[in-house]
C-alpha positions in Angstrom: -81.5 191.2 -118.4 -79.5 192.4 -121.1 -77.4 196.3 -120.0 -76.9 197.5 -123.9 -79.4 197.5 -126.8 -78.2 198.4 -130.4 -80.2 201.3 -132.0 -80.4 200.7 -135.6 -81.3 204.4 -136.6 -83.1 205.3 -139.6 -83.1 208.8 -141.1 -83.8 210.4 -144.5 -83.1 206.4 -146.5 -79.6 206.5 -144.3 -78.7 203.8 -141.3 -76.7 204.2 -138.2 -76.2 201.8 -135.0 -76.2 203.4 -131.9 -75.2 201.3 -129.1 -77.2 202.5 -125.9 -76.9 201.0 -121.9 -79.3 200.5 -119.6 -79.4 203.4 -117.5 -78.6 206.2 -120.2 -81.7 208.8 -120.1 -83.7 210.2 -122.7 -81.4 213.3 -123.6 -78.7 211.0 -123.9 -80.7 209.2 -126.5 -81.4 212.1 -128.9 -78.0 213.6 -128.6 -76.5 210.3 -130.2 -78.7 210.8 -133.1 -78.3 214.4 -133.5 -74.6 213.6 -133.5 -74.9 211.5 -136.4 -77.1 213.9 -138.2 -76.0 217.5 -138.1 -79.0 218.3 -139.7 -81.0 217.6 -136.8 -82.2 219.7 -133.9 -82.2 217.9 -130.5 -85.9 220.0 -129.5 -87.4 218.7 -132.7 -86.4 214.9 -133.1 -89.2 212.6 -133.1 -88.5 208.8 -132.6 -90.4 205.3 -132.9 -89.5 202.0 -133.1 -91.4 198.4 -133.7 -91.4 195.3 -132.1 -92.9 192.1 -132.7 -96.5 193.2 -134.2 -97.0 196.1 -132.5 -95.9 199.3 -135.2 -94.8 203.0 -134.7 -94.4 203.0 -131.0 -93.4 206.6 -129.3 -90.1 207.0 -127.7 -90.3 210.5 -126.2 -89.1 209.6 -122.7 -87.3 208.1 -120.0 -90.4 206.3 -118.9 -90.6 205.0 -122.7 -86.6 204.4 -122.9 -87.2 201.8 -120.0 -90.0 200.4 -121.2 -88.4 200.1 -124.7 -85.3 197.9 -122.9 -87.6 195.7 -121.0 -89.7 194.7 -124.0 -86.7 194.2 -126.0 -85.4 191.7 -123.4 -89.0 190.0 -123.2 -88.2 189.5 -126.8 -84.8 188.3 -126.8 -83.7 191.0 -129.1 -80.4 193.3 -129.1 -81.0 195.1 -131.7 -84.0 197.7 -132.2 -84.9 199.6 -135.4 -85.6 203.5 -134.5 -86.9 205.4 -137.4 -85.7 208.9 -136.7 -88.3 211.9 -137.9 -87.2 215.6 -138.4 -90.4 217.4 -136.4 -89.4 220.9 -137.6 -89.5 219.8 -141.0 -92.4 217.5 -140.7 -94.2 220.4 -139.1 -93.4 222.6 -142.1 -94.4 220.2 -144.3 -97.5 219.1 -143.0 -99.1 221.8 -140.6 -98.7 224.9 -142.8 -100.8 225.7 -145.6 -100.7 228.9 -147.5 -102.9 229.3 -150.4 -103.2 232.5 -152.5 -106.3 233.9 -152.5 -108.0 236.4 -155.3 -109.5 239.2 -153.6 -112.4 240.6 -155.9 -112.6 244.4 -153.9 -109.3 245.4 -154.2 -106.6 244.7 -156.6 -103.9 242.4 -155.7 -104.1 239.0 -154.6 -104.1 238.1 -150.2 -103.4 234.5 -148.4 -105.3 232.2 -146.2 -102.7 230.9 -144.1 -104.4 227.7 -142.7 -102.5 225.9 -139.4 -103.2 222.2 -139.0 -102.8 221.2 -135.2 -101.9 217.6 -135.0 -104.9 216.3 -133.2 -107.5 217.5 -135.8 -107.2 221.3 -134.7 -107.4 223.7 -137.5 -106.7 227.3 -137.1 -107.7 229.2 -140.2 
């Protein structure tokens, strides 16, 4: 059972390795990446990783930190690419719509601000 696992991180097209150790927690986790990317806000950081076939699995836990180090060692592997995701900025980018609007009783123009709820949720 291998104790360390090196976290290739990638963020915005740029790579880091992150060794980790079995037994380091969650929080641990995202303040290695946030250290490497002072652009990046520890509450917002979303992170997923693939292994063998299986694509764009969540790691948003300690329950999914341990399960990450025991399928890496069911693989063989030591090393593990993260793709490392911005969630304020992806929630900017993605969940807020604003769209001007002509309004044909007054003069002046208004906006629709239309929210999009991951999960299909609209709020308009």
């Amino acid at each position: 059972m291998a104790s360390e696992l090196i976290m290739m991180c990638q963020h915005d097209g740029k790579f880091t390795a992150i060794r980790m150790y079995r037994g380091h927690d969650f929080s641990t986790v995202i303040h290695k990446i946030c250290a490497r990317w002072s652009n990046l806000d520890p509450d917002f950081v979303i992170l997923n990783y693939s292994l063998n076939d299986t694509e764009h699995i969540i790691l948003d836990n300690d329950d999914d930190l341990t399960t990450m180090f025991q399928n890496a060692d069911l693989a063989g592997i030591v090393d593990i690419m993260i793709t490392v995701k911005d969630g304020a900025k992806l929630f900017m980018d993605e969940a807020v719509q604003v769209t001007p609007t002509a309004k044909s009783d007054t003069a002046g123009f208004g906006f629709n601000l239309r929210l999009r709820v991951v999960g299909g949720i609209e709020l308009v």
